[in-house]
The first five atom37 places (N, CA, C, CB, O) and aatype in JSON, in Angstrom:
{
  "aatype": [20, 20, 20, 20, 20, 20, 20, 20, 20, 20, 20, 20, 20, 20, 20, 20, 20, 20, 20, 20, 20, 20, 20, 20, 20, 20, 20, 20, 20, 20, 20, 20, 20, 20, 20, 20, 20, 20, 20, 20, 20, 20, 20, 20, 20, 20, 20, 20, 20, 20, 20, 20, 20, 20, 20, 20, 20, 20, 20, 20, 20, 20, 20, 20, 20, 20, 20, 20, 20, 20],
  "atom_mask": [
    [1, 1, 1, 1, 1],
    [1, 1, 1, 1, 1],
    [1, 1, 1, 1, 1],
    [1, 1, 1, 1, 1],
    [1, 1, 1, 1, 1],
    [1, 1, 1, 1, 1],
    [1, 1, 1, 1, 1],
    [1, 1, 1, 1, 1],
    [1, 1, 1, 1, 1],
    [1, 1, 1, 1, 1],
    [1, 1, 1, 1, 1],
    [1, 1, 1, 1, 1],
    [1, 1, 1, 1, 1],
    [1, 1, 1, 1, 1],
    [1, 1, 1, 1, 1],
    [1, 1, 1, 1, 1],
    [1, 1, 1, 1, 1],
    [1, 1, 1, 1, 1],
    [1, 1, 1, 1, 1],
    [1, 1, 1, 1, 1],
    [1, 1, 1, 1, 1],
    [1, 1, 1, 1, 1],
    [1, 1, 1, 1, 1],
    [1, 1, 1, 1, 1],
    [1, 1, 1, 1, 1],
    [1, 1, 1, 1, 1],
    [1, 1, 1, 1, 1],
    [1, 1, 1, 1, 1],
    [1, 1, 1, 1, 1],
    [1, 1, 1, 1, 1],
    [1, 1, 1, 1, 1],
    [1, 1, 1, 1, 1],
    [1, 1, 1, 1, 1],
    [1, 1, 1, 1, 1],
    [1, 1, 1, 1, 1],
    [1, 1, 1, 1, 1],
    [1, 1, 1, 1, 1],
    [1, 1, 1, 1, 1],
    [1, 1, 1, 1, 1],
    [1, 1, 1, 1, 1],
    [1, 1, 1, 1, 1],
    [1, 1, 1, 1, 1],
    [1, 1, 1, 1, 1],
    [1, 1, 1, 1, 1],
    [1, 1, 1, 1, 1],
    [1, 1, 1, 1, 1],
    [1, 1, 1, 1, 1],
    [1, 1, 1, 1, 1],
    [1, 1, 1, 1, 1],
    [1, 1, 1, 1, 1],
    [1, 1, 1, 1, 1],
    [1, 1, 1, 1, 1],
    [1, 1, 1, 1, 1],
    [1, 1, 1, 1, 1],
    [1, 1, 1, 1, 1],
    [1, 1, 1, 1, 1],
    [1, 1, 1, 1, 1],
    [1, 1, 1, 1, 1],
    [1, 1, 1, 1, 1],
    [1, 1, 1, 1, 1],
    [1, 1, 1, 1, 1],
    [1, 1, 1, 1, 1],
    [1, 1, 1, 1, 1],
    [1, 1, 1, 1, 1],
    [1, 1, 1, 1, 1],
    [1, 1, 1, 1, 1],
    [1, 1, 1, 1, 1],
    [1, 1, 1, 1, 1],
    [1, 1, 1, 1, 1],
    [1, 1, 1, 1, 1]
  ],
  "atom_positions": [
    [[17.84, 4.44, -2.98], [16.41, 4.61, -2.86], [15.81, 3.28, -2.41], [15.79, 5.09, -4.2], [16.17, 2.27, -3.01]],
    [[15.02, 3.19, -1.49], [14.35, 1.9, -0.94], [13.02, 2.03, -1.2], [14.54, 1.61, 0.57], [12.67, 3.2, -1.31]],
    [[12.23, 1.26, -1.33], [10.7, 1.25, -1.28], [9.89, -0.01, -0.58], [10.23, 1.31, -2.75], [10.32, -1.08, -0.13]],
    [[8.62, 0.51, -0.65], [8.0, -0.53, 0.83], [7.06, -1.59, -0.37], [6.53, 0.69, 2.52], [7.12, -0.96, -1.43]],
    [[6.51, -2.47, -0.52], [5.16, -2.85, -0.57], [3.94, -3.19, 0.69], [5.35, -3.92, -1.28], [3.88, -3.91, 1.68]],
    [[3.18, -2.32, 0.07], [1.77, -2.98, 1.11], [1.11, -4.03, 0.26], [0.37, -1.7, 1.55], [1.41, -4.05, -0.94]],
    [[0.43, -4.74, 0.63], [-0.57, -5.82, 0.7], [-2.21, -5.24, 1.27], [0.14, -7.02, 1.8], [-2.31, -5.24, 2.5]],
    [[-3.61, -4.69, 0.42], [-4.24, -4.15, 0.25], [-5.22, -4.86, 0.37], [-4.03, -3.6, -0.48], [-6.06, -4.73, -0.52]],
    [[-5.46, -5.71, 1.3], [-7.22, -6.45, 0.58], [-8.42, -5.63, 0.8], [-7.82, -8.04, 1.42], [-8.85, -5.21, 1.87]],
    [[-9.0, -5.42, -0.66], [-10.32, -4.45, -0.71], [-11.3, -5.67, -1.6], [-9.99, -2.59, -1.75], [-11.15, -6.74, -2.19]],
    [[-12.5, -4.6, -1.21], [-13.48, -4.92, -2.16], [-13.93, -3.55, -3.21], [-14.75, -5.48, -1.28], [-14.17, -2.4, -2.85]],
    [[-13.95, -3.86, -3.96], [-14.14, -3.18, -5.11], [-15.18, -2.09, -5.11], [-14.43, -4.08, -6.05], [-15.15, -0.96, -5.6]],
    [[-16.31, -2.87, -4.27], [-17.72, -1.99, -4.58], [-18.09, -0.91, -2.93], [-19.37, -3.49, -4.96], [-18.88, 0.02, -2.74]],
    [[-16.95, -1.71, -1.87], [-17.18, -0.7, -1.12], [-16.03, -0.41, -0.27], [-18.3, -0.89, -0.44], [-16.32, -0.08, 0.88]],
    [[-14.57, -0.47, -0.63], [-13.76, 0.44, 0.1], [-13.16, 1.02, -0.48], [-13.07, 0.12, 0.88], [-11.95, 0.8, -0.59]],
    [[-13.95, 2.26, -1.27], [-13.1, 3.12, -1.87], [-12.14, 4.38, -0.52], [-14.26, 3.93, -3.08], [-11.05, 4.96, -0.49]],
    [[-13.13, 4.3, 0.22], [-12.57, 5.45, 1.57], [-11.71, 4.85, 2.51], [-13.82, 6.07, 2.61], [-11.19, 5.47, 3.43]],
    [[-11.52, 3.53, 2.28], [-10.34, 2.92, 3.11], [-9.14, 3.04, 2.02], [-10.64, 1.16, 3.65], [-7.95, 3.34, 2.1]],
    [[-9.73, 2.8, 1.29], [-8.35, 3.03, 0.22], [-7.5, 4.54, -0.05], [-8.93, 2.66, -1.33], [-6.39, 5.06, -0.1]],
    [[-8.96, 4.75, -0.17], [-8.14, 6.69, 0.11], [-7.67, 7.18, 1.28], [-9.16, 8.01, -0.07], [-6.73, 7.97, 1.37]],
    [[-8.28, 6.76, 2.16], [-6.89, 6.84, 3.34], [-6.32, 6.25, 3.68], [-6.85, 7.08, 4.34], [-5.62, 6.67, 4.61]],
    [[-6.17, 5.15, 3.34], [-4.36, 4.3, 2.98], [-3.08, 5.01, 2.46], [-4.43, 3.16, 1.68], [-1.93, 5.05, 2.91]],
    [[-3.82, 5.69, 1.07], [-2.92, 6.34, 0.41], [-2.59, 7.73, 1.0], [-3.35, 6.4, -0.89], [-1.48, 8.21, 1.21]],
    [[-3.76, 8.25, 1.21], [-3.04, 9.84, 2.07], [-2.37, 9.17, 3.23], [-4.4, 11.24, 2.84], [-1.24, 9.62, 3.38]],
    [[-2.6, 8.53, 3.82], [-1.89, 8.16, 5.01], [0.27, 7.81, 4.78], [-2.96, 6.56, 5.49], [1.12, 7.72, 5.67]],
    [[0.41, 7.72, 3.47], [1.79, 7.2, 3.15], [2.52, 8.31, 3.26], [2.0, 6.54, 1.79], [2.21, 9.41, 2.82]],
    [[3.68, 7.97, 3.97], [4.63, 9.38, 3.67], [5.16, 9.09, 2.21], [6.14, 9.63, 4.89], [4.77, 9.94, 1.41]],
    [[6.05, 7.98, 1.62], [6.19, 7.99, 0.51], [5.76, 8.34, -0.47], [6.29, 7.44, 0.38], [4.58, 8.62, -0.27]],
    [[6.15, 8.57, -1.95], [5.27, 8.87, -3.43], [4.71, 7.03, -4.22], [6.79, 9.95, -4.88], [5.3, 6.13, -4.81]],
    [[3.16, 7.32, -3.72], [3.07, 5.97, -4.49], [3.64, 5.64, -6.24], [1.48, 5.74, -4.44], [3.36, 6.42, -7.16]],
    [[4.3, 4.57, -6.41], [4.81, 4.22, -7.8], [3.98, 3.42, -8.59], [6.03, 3.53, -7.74], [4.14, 3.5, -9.81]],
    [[3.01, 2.58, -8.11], [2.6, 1.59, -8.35], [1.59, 1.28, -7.7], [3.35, 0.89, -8.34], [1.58, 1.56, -6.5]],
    [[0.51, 0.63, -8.28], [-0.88, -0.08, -7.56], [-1.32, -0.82, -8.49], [-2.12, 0.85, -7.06], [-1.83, -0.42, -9.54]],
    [[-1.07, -2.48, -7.98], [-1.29, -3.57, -8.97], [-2.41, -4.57, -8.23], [0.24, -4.39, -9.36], [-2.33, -4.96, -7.07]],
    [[-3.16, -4.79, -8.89], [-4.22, -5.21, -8.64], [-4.07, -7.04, -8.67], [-5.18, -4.46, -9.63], [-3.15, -7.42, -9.4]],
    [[-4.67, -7.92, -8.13], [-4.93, -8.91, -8.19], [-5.92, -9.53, -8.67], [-4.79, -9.09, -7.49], [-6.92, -9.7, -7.96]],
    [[-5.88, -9.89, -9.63], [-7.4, -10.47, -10.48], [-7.69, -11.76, -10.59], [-7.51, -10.14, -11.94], [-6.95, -12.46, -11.29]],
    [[-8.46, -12.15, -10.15], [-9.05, -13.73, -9.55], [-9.62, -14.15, -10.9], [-10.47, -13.74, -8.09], [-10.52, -13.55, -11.49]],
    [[-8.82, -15.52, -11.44], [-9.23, -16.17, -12.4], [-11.52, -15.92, -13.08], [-8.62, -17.79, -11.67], [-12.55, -15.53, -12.53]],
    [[-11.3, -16.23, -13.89], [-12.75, -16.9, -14.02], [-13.11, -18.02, -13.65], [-13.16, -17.01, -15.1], [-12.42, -19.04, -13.58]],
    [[-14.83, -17.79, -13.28], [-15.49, -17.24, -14.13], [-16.1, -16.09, -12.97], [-16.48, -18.3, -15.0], [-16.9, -15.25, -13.37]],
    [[-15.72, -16.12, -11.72], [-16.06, -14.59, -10.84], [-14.55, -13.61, -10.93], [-16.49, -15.0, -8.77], [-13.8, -13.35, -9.99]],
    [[-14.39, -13.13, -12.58], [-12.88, -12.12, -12.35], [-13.47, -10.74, -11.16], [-12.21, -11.16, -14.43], [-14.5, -10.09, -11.38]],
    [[-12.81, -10.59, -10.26], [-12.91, -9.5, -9.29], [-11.13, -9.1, -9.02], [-13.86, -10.11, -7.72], [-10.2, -9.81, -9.4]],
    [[-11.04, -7.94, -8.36], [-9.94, -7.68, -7.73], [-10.25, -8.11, -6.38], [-9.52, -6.33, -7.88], [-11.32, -7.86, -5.83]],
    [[-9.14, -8.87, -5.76], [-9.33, -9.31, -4.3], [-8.64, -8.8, -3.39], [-9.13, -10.52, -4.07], [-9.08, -8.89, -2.24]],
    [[-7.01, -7.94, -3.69], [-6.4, -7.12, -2.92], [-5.47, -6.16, -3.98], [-5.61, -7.97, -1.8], [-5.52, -6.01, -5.2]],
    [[-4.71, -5.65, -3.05], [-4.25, -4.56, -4.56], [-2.13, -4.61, -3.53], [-5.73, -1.78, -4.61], [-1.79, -4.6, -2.35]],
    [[-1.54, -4.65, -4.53], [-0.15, -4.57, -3.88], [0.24, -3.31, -4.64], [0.96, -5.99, -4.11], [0.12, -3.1, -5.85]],
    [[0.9, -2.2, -3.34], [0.75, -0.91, -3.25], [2.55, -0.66, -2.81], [-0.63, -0.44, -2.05], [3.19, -0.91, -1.79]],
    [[2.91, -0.03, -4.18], [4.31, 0.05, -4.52], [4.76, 1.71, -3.5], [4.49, 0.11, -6.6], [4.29, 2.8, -3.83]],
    [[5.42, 1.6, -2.66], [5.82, 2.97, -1.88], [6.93, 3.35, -2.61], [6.19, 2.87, -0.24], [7.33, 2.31, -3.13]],
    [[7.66, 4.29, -2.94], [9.08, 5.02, -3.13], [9.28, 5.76, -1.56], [9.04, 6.37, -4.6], [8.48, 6.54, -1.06]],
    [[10.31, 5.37, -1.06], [10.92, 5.87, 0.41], [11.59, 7.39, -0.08], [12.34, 4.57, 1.16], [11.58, 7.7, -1.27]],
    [[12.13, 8.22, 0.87], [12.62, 9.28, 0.69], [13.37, 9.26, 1.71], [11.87, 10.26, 0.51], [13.05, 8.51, 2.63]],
    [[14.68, 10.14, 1.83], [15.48, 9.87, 2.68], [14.82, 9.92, 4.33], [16.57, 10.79, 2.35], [14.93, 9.03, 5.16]],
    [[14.28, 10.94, 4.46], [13.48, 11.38, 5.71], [12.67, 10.61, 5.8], [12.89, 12.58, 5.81], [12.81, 10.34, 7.0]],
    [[11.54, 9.75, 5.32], [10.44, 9.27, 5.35], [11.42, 7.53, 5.92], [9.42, 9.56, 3.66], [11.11, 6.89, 6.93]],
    [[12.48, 7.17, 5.01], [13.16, 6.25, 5.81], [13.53, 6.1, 7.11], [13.99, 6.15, 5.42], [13.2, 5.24, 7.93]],
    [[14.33, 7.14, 7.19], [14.8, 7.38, 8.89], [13.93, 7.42, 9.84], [15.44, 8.62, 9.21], [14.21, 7.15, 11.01]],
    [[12.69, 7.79, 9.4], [11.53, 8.17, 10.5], [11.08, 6.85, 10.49], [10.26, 9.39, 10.12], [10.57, 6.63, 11.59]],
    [[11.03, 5.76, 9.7], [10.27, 4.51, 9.65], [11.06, 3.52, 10.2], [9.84, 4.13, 8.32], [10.55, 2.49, 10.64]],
    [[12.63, 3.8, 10.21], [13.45, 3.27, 11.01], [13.16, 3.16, 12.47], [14.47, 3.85, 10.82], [13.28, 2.11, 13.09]],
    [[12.8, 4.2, 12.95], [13.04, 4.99, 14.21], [12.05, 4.65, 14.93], [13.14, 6.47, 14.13], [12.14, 4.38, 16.13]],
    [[10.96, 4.62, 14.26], [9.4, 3.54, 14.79], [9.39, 2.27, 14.73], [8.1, 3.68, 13.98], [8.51, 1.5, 15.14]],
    [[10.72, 1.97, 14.02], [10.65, 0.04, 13.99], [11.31, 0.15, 14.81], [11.17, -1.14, 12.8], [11.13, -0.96, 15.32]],
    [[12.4, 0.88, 15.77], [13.41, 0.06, 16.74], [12.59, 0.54, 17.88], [15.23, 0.47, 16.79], [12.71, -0.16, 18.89]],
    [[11.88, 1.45, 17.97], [11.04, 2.54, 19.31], [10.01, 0.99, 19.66], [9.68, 4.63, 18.46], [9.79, 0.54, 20.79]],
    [[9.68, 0.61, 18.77], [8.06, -0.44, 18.56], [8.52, -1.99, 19.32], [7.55, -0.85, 16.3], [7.79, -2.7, 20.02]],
    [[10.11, -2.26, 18.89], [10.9, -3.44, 19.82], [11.2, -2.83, 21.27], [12.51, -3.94, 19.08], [11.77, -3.52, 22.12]]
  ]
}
């Protein structure tokens, strides 16, 4: 089983609809969505790292667009 991470930078108060189609957009089953929280005294989330689970098919096809893309 392989899995991807994305790297997510949002803002909190207004990309909830980029975020939701980030996620519909994955062929994988998301596992994970870990947030980054910026010390005090402004704690915010500043990006979010977005755990993929691969599937056999969803691999091969992501293969196949990385060598098509060289």
């Amino acid at each position: 089983m392989k899995y991807r991470v994305h790297h997510f930078n949002i803002r909190m108060t207004a990309d909830q609809n980029k975020l939701e189609q980030f996620l519909n957009s994955l062929e994988g089953e998301v596992v994970a969505i870990i947030p980054n929280i910026t010390p005090v005294p402004a704690t915010y989330v500043d990006f979010l790292l977005i755990v993929e689970k691969l599937d056999t098919i969803a691999e091969t096809s992501w293969a196949f667009q990385e060598k098509a893309a060289v």
